[in-house]
VMD Tcl script that draws the C-alpha trace (Angstrom):
set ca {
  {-1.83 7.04 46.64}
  {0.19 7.29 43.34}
  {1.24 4.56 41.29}
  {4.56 3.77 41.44}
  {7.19 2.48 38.20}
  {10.06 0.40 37.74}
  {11.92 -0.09 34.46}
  {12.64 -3.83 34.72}
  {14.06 -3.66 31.13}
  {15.81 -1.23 29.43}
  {15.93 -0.31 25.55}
  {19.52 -1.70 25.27}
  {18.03 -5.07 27.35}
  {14.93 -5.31 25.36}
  {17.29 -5.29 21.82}
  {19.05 -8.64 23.45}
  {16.29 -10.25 24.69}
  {14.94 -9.99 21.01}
  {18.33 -10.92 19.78}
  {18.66 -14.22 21.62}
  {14.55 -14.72 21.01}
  {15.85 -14.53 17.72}
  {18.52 -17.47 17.62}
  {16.20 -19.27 19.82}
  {13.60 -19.80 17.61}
  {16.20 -20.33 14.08}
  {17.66 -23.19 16.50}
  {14.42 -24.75 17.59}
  {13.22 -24.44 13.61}
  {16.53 -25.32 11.96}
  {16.63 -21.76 10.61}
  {13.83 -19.79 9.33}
  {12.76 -22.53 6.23}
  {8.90 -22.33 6.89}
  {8.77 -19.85 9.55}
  {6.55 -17.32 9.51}
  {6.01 -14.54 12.32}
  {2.41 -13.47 13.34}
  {2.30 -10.39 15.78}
  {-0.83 -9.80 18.04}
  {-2.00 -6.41 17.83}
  {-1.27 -3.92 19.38}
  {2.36 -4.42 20.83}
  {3.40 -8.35 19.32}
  {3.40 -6.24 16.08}
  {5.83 -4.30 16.75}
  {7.91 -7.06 18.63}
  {7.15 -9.59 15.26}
  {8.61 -6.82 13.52}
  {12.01 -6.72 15.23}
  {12.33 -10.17 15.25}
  {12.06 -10.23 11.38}
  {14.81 -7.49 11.50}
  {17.22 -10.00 13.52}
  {16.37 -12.65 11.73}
  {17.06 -11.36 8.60}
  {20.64 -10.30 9.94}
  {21.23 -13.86 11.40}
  {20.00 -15.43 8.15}
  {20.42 -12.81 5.34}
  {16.77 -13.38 4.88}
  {14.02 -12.77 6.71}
  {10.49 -14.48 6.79}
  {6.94 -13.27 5.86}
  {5.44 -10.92 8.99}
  {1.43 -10.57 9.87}
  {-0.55 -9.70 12.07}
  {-3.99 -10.61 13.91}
  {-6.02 -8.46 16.31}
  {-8.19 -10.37 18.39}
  {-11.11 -8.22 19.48}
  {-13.76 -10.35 18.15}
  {-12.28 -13.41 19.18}
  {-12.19 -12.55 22.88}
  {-13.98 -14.21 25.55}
  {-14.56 -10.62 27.83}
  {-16.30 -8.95 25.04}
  {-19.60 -8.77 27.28}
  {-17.30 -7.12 30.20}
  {-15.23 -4.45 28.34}
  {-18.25 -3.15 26.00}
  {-17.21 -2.35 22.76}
  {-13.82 -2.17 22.02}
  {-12.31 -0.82 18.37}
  {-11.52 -3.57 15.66}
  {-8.30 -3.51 14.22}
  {-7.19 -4.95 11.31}
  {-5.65 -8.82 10.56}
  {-2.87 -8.70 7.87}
  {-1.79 -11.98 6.98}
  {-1.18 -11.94 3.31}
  {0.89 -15.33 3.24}
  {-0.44 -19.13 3.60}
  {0.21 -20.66 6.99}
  {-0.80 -23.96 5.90}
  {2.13 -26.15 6.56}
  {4.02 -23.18 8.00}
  {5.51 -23.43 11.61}
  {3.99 -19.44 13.16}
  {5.89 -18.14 16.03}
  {2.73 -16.02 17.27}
  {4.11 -12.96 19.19}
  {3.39 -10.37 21.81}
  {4.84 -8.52 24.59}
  {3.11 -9.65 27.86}
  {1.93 -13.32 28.75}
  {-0.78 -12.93 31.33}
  {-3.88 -15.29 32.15}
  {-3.05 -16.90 28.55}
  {-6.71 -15.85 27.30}
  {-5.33 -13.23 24.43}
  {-2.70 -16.28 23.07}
  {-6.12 -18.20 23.15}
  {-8.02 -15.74 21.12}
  {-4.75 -15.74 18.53}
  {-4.90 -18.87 17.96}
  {-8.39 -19.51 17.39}
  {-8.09 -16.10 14.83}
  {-5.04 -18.25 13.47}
  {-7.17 -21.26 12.68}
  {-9.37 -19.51 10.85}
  {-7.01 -18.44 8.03}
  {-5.38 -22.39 8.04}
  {-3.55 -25.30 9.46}
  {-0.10 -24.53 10.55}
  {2.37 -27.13 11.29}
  {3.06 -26.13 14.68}
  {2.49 -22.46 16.31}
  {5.23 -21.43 18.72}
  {4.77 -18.47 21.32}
  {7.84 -15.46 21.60}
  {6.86 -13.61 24.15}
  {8.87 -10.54 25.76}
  {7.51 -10.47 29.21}
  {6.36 -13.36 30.84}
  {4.48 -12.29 33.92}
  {2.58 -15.15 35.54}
  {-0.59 -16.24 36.65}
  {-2.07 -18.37 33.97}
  {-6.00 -19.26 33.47}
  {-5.65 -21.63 30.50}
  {-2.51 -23.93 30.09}
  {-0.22 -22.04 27.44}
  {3.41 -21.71 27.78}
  {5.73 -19.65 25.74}
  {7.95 -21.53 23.92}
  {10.52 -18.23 23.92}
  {10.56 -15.52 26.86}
  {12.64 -12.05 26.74}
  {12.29 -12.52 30.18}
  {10.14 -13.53 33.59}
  {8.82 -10.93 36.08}
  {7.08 -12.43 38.34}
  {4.31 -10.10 39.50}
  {1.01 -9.95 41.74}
  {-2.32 -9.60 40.18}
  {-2.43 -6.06 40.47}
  {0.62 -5.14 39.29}
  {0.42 -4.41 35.51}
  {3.42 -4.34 33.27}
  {3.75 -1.99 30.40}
  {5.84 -2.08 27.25}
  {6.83 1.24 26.22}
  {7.29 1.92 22.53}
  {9.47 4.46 20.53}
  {8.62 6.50 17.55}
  {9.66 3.86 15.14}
  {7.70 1.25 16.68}
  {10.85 0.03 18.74}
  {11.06 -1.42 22.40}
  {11.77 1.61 24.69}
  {11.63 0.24 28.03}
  {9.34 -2.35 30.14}
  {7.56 -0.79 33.17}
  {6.40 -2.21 36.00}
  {3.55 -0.24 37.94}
  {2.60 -1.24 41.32}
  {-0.71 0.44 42.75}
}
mol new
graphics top color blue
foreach p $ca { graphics top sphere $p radius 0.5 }
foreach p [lrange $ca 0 end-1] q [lrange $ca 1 end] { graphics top cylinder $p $q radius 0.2 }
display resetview
């Protein structure tokens, strides 16, 4: 039996969730004075991007932009086998920084969990704040994101999939049901 997809969010709906994740997070922060955006690989990157891009045309600044993969921080390394390393670009100080850590999908929680302990390894932020695009459900650890593009609520073996553009851009958010 083939797998069947749903866009749940369009290109045109991913650009305004960003937009209002945007002015969410200058509100919460009192504008963008210490911010500093951290994408998880492979996907957050792209989404810390964009947000950087809004920002900077809500503020007429924008704020420094890294990234962390999390491979070796992962708790299922012994499951998946080996899995590629990517590279962690954070060429800034978080010390004393408030990081809005970013990615596309909020699952079980366990990649945010592996950011954060990758995040603690290069300081102490003030706070760390989680922008999320999708937030799907079904936690395993007790995380939250502080800013959501938007819930879909999903079953387990549902997977959601956000589709990227040549420039690195939002395309559309799938959802595939087995």
């Amino acid at each position: 039996m083939a797998n069947t997809e749903t866009v749940i969010l369009d290109q045109a709906g991913a650009g305004r969730a960003i937009t209002r994740i945007a002015h969410e997070i200058l509100e919460r922060n009192k504008g963008s004075n210490q911010l500093v955006l951290v994408g998880i690989r492979s996907g957050g990157d792209f989404l810390a991007a964009h947000l950087n891009t809004r920002i900077t045309e809500i503020e007429g600044e924008g704020v420094p932009v890294g990234t962390v993969d999390i491979t070796m921080y992962r708790d299922d390394l012994a499951e998946r086998g080996s899995l590629p390393v990517g590279k962690t670009d954070i060429p800034f100080q978080i010390d004393g920084r408030h990081v809005i850590l970013v990615d596309d999908v909020l699952f079980t929680g366990r990649t945010i969990r592996s950011a954060m302990d990758a995040l603690m390894d290069f300081g102490r932020p003030s706070s760390i704040q989680l922008a999320v695009l999708i937030d799907r459900g079904h936690r395993e650890l007790p995380i939250r994101a502080d800013f959501v593009g938007r819930n879909v609520p999903t079953a387990r073996s549902e997977k959601v999939e956000v589709v990227f553009d040549e420039a690195s851009r939002p395309l559309e958010v799938r959802l595939i049901k087995p």
